[in-house]
C-alpha positions in Angstrom: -22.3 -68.8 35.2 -25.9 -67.3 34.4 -26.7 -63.5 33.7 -28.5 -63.8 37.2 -25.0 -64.3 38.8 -23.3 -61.8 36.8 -26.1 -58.9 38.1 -26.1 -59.9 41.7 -22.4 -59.4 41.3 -22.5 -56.4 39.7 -25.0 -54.9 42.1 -22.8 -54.5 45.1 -20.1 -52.7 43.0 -22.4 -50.3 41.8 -23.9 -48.9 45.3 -20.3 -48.8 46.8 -18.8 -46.5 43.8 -22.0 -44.6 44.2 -21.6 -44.2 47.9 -17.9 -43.0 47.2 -19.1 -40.7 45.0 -21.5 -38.9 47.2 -18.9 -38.6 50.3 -16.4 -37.1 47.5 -19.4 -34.4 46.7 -20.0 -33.7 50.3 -16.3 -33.0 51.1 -15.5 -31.1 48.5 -15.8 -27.3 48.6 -16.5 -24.8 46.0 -13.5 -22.5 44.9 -13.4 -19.2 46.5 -15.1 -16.4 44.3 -11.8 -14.0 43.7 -10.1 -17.4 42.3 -12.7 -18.2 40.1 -12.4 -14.1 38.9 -8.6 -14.2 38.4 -9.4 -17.1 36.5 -11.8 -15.0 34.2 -9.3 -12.3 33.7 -6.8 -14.6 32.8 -9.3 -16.1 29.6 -10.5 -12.2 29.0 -6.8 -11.6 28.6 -5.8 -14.3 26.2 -8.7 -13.9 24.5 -7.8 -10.4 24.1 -4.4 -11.1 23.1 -5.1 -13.4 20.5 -7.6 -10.7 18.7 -5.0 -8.3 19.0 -2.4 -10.7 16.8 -5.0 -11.7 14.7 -5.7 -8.1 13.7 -1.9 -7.2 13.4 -1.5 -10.1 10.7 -3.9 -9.4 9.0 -3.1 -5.8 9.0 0.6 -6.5 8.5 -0.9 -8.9 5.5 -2.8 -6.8 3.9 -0.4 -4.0 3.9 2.2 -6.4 2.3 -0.4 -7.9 -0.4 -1.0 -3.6 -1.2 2.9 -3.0 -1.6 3.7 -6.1 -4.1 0.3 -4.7 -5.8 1.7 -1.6 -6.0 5.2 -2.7 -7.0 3.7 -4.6 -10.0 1.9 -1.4 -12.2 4.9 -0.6 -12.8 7.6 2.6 -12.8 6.5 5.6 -13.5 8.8 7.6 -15.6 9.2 11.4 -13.9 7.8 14.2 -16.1 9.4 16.4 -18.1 9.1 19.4 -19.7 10.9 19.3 -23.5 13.1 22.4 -24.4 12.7 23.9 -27.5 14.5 21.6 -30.0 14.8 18.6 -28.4 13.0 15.4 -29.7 9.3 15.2 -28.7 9.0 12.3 -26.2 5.7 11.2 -27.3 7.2 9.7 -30.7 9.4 7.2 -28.8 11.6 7.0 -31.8 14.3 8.7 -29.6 15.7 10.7 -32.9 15.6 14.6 -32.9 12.7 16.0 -34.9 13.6 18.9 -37.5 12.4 22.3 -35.5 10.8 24.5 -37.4 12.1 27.6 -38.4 11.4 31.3 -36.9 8.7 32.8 -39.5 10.4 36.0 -39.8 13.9 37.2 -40.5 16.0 39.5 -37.9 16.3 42.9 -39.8 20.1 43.4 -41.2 22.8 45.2 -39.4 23.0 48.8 -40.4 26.6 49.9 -40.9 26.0 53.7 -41.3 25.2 55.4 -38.5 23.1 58.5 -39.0 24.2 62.0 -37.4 27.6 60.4 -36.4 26.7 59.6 -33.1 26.9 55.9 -31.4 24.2 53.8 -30.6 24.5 50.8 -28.8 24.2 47.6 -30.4 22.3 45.0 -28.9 21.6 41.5 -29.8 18.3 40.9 -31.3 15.7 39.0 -29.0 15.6 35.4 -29.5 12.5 34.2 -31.9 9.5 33.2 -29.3 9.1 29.6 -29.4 6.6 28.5 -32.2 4.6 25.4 -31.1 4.8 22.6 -33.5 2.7 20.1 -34.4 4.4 17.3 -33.2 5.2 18.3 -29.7 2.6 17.8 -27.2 2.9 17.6 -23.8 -0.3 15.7 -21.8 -0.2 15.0 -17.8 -2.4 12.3 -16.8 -2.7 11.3 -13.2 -2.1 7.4 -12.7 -4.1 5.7 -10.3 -3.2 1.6 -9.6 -4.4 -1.1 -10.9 -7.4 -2.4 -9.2 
C-alpha cells in the first residue's frame, strides 16, 4: 500500500472523532457556580491546614533543637555563699584553708570584783569576720552558648 492510501484512510477517522468531539462540547454543561465555590473552600482549607502543620513542626523543631542546645552548656552548679572557715571554693583543691586569726586578743577575765557587788558576766562578742586573701566570692551571669 502507498502513503496515498494510508491518508485517504486516515482522513475519514479524523472528521468522525472530530465530529464526536463537538457534540460532546455541545452537550455538556458547565458546573453550577456554588459547586465550583465549595470546591475552592475545600483547596483554601487544605492549603490552610498544611501551613498550619508546617509551622507547628518547625516550631516544635526548633523548640527541640533550643532544648538539646541548652542541655549541652552544661550544669550550672547553685551558688553559695562560704561561712567563715570553710575552704574557699575558688581553689578547687577541696582542702580547708588555714583561717586567719582574730588580730586582737579578748581582754582577761577579772576575778576581783570591785565594791563587792555582782556584775553580770557576759560572753565576749565574737571577732568580726576578717576577709582574707584567698576567699573571693564573684557572680557572673551565664548566658548559652551561641
Amino acid at each position: 500500500m502507498s502513503d496515498f492510501d494510508a491518508e485517504r484512510g486516515d482522513a475519514p477517522l479524523a472528521r468522525a472523532l472530530k465530529r464526536a468531539a463537538d457534540a460532546a462540547g455541545r452537550a455538556t454543561l458547565p458546573e453550577p457556580a456554588a459547586v465550583v465555590a465549595a470546591r475552592g473552600l475545600r483547596r483554601r482549607r487544605r492549603n490552610l491546614a498544611a501551613a498550619t502543620a508546617c509551622a507547628v513542626c518547625l516550631l516544635a523543631g526548633s523548640g527541640a533543637a533550643l532544648g538539646l542546645r541548652l542541655q549541652q552548656s552544661g550544669p550550672v552548679p547553685p551558688a553559695s555563699v562560704p561561712t567563715y572557715g570553710s575552704p574557699s571554693p575558688a581553689d578547687g583543691s577541696g582542702t580547708p584553708t588555714p583561717t586567719a586569726t582574730p588580730s586582737y586578743a579578748p581582754p582577761p577575765p577579772s576575778t576581783a570584783t570591785p565594791s563587792g557587788s555582782p556584775t553580770p558576766s557576759f560572753p565576749p562578742p565574737p571577732p568580726p569576720p576578717s576577709p582574707s586573701p584567698s576567699l573571693s566570692v564573684s557572680v557572673t551571669p551565664t548566658t548559652p552558648h551561641r
